[in-house]
C-alpha positions in Angstrom: -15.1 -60.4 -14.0 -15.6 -61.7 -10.4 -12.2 -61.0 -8.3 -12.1 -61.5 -4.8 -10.1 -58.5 -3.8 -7.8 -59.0 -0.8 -7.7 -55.5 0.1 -8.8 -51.5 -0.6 -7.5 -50.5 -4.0 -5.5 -47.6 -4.8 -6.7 -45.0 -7.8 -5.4 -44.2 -10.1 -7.0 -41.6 -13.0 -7.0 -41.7 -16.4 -9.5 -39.2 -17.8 -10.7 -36.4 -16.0 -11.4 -34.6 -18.6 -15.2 -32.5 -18.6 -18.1 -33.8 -20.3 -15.9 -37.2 -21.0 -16.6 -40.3 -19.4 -14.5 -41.0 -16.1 -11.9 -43.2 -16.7 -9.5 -44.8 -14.2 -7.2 -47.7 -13.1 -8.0 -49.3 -9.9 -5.2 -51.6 -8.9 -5.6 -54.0 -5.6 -4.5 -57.5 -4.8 -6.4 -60.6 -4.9 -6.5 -63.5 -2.7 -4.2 -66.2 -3.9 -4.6 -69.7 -4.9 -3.6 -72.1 -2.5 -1.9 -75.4 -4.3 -2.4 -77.6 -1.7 -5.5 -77.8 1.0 -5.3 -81.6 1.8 -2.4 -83.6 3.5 -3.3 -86.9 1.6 -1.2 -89.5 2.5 1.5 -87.5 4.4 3.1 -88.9 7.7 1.8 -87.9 10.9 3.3 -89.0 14.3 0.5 -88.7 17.0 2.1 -89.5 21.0 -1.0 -90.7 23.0 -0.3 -91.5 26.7 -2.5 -92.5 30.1 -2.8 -91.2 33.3 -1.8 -94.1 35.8 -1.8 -93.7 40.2 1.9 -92.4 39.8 1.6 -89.7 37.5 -1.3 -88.8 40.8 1.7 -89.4 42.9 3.9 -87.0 41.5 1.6 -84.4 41.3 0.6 -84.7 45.1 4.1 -84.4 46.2 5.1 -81.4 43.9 1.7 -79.7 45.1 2.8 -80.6 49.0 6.6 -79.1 47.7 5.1 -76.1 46.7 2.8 -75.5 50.2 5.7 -76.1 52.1 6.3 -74.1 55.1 9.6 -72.8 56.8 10.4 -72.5 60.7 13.3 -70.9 62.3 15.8 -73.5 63.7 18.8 -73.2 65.9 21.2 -75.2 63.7 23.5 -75.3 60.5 22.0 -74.8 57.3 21.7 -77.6 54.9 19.9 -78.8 51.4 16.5 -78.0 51.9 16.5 -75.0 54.3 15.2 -71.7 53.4 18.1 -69.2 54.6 17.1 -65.8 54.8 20.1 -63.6 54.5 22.0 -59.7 53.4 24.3 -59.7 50.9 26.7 -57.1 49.6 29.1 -57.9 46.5 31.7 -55.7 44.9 33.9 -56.3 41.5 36.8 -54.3 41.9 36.0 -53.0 45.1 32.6 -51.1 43.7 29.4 -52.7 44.8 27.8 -53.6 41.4 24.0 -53.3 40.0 21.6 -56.4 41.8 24.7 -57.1 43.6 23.1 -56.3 47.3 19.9 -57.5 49.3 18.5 -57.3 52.0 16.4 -60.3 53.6 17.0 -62.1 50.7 15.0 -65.8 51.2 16.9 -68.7 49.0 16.2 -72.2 49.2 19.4 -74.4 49.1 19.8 -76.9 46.4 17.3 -75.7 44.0 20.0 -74.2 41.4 18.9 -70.3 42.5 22.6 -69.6 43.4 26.2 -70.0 41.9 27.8 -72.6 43.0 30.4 -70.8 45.2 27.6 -68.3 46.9 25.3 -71.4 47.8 28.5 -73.4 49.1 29.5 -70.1 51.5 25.9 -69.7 53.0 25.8 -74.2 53.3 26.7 -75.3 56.8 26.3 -72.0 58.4 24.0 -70.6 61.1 21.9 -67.7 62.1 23.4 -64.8 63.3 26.8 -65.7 61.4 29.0 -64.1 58.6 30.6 -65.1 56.1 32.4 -63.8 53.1 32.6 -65.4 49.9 34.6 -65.3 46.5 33.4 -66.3 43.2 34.0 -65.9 39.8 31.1 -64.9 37.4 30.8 -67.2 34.5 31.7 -65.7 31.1 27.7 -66.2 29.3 26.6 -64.8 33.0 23.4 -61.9 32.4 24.6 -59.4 33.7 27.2 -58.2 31.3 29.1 -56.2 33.8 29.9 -58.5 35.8 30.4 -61.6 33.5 33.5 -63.3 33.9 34.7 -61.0 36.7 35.7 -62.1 40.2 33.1 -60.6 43.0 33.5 -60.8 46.8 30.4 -61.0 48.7 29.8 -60.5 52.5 26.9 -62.5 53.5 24.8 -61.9 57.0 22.6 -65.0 57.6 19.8 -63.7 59.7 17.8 -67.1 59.5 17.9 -70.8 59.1 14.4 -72.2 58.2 13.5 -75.8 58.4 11.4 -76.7 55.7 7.6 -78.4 56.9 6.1 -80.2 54.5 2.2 -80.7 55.2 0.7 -83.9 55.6 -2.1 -85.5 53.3 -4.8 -85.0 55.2 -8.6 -83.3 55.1 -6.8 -79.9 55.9 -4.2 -79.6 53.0 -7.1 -81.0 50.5 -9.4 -78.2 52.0 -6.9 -75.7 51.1 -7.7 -76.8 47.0 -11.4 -75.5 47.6 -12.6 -78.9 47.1 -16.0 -80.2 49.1 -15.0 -83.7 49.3 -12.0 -83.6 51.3 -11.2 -87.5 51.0 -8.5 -88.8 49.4 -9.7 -90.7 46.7 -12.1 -87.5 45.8 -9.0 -85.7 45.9 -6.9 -88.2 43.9 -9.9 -88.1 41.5 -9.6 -84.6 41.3 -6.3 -84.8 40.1 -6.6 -87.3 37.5 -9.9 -85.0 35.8 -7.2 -82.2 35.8 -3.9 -84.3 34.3 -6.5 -85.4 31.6 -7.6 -82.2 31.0 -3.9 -80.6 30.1 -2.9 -83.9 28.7 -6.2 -83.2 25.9 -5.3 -79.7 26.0 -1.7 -80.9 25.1 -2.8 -83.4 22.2 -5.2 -80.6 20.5 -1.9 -78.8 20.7 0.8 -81.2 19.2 -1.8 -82.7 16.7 -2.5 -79.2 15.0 1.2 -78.8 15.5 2.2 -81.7 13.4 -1.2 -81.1 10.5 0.2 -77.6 9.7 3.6 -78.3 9.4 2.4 -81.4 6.9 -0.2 -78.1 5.4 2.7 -75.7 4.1 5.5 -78.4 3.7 6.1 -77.1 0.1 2.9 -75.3 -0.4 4.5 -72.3 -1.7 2.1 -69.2 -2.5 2.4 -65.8 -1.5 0.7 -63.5 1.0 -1.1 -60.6 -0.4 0.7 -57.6 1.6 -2.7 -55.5 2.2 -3.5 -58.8 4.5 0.3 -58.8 6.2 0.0 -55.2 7.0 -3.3 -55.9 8.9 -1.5 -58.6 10.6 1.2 -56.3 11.4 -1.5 -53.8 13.1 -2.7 -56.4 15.0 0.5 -57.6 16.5 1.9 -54.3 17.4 -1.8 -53.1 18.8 -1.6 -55.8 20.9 2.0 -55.4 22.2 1.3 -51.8 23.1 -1.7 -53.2 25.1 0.0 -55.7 26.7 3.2 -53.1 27.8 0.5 -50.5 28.7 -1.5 -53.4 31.1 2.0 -53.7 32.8 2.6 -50.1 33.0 5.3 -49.6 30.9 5.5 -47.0 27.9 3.8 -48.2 25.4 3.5 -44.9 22.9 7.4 -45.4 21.2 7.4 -46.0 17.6 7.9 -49.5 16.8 9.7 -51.0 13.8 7.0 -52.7 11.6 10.1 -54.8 10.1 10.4 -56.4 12.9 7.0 -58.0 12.6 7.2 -58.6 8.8 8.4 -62.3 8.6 6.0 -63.4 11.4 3.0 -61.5 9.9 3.7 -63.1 6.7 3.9 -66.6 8.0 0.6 -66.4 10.0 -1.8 -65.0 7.1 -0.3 -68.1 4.6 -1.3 -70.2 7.2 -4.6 -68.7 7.8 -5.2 -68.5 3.9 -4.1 -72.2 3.5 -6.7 -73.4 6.3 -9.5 -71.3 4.6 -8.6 -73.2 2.0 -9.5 -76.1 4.0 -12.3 -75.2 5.0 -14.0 -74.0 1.8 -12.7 -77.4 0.8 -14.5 -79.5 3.2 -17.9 -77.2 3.5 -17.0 -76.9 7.1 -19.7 -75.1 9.6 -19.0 -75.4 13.6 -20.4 -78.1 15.1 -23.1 -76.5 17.9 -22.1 -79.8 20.1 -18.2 -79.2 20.4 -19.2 -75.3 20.6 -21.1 -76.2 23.7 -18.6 -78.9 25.0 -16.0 -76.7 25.0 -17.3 -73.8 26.2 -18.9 -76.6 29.3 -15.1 -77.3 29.9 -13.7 -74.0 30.3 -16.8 -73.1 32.8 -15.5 -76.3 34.8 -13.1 -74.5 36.3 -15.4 -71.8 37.8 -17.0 -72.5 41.3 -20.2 -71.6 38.7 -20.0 -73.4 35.7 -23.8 -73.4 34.6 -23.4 -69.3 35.3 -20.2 -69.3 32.8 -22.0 -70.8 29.9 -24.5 -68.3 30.0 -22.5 -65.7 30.2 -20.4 -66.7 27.0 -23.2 -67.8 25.1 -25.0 -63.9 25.7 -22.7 -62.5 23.5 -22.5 -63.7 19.8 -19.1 -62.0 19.4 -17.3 -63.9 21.8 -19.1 -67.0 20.7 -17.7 -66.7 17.5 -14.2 -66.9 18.9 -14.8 -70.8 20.0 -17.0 -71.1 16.8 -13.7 -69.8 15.2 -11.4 -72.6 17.0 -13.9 -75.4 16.4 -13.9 -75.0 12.8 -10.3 -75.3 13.0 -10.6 -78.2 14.7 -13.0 -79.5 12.4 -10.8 -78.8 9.7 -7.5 -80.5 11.5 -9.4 -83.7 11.9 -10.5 -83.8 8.8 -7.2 -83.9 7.4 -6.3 -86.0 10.1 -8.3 -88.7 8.0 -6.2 -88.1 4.9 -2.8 -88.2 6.6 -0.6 -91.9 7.2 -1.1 -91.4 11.0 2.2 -93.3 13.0 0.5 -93.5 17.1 3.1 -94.0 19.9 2.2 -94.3 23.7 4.5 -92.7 25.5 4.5 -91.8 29.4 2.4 -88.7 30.8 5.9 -86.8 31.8 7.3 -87.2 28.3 4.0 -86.7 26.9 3.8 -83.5 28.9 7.5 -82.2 28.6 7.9 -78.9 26.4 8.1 -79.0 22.7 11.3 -77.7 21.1 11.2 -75.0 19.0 8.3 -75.4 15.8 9.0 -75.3 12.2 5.9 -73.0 11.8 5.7 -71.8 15.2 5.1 -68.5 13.9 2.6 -69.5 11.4 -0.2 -71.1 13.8 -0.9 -68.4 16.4 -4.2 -66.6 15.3 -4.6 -68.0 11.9 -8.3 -67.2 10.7 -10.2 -71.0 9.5 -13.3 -68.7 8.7 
């Protein structure tokens, strides 16, 4: 009989004895049936939204907000300035962990401080000291010092003024732009907005088709799978702490991983599925669009698609993601879809937290 075996059996023998025939028990799992692989009829909601000249407005004024430039000024500080100061704070009369700087740059009124610090250093000039009392709130970080009164002596040493620039050929030059006029520019900005907010629908629309995929499609995960998708995750946590330098040779607790592993290969088993399903094979069009847009960012686009299309193995990583989205819109046609236009900044504003959030991060389609 044909099985599709979802992982290395384990031996066991039977009859070992000489001149017999060898006889043994070979038990493994098999890859499990998935009930469902369509979302027929099922009730999607799909936000769509449009970039309009204010959404281009927005965006110009946070991008001047975040080239802005401070100078010294002989005056009081206020909302707005950058003061540059030294700090030391003590709870109990011992200076406490993080509790001293020096030339410590805050801006005021952007939330960085509590309340009372940011109040003591408001109003106040270069050169001048101050010190301050607070109380720590109770859910504060840093558990030695929550709820605790701290006294901090504070040494401004600067006052900056903020200096926003101006929208002119010299702050567009400094976005590596060639045309530096402002309707290129503005252009430039709207190809970008429409580029997260696609980026953004791919995202919420596969969202919303897998949580309609494994509402109440109950089938279980073969554990020889789950195990690989434990490897996986740890191998590439102790990458990612040894890329930051940090010890990344500690034994890690594969429990920790278990519920997550699970989740991701039912997903990637029920999108198989799909895609067995529907015959699905990656379009060579999208594989090229794609791979087109992520070169655009590159001063050398043209030089970026031939790079990625050299290699077959890292082709097969977009191949991978089109047939997913193949799949997705696929299903897309069997679903009740519910469209609402919404603005770009709600359209735009993070997600709260997924039903299967743990379930679509490297699911498998192939």
């Amino acid at each position: 009989e044909s099985l599709d075996a979802a992982g290395p059996p384990s031996i066991e023998p039977k009859n070992l004895t000489r001149g017999e025939d060898l006889e043994f028990i070979a038990n493994f799992e098999v890859f499990p049936e998935v009930p469902r692989t369509d979302i027929q009829d099922m009730p999607i909601e799909r936000q769509t939204c449009e970039v309009v000249d204010d959404d281009i407005d927005r965006t110009i004024e946070t991008l001047r907000e975040q080239r802005t430039t401070y100078e010294a000024a002989e005056k009081a500080s206020e909302e707005g300035d950058r003061v540059l100061m030294d700090f030391e704070g003590r709870v109990d009369g011992e200076v406490f962990e993080g509790g001293e700087a020096k030339d410590y740059p805050v801006v005021l009124g952007k939330g960085a401080l509590l309340p009372e610090f940011e109040s003591g250093v408001t109003g106040i000039r270069a050169g001048e000291e101050v010190t301050v009392q607070l109380t720590f709130p109770e859910d504060y970080p840093g558990a030695q010092v929550a709820g605790k009164v701290a006294e901090f002596k504070i040494s401004v040493k600067e006052v900056g003024a903020p200096k926003v620039p101006e929208i002119d050929e010299d702050f567009v030059r400094t976005f590596g732009v060639e045309d530096v006029s402002e309707s290129a520019f503005r252009q430039e900005i709207r190809t970008s907005l429409e580029r997260e907010r696609d980026q953004r629908a791919r995202a919420q629309v596969r969202q919303a088709v897998l949580e309609a995929l494994m509402k109440d499609n109950e089938f279980d995960a073969p554990s020889a799978l789950v195990d690989e998708e434990i490897n996986r995750s740890i191998m590439a946590m102790r990458q990612q702490l040894e890329q930051q330098g940090l010890p990344h040779d500690a034994p890690i607790d594969r429990a920790n991983y278990l519920d997550e592993a699970y989740r991701r290969v039912r997903l990637g088993l029920a999108m198989h599925g799909v895609v067995k399903r529907l015959e699905i094979k990656p379009d060579a069009d999208r594989v090229r669009a794609r791979v087109e847009e992520m070169g655009s960012t590159y001063s050398d686009p043209e030089q970026f698609v031939r790079w990625y299309f050299e290699d077959k193995s890292r082709l097969a990583q977009i191949e991978s993601m089109i047939i997913e989205e193949q799949a997705i819109d696929a299903l897309l046609e069997e679903a009740s879809i519910t469209d609402t236009t919404v603005s770009f900044a709600e359209f735009m504003r993070p997600p709260g937290p997924a039903t299967v959030a743990a379930e679509d991060d490297n699911s498998d389609a192939e």
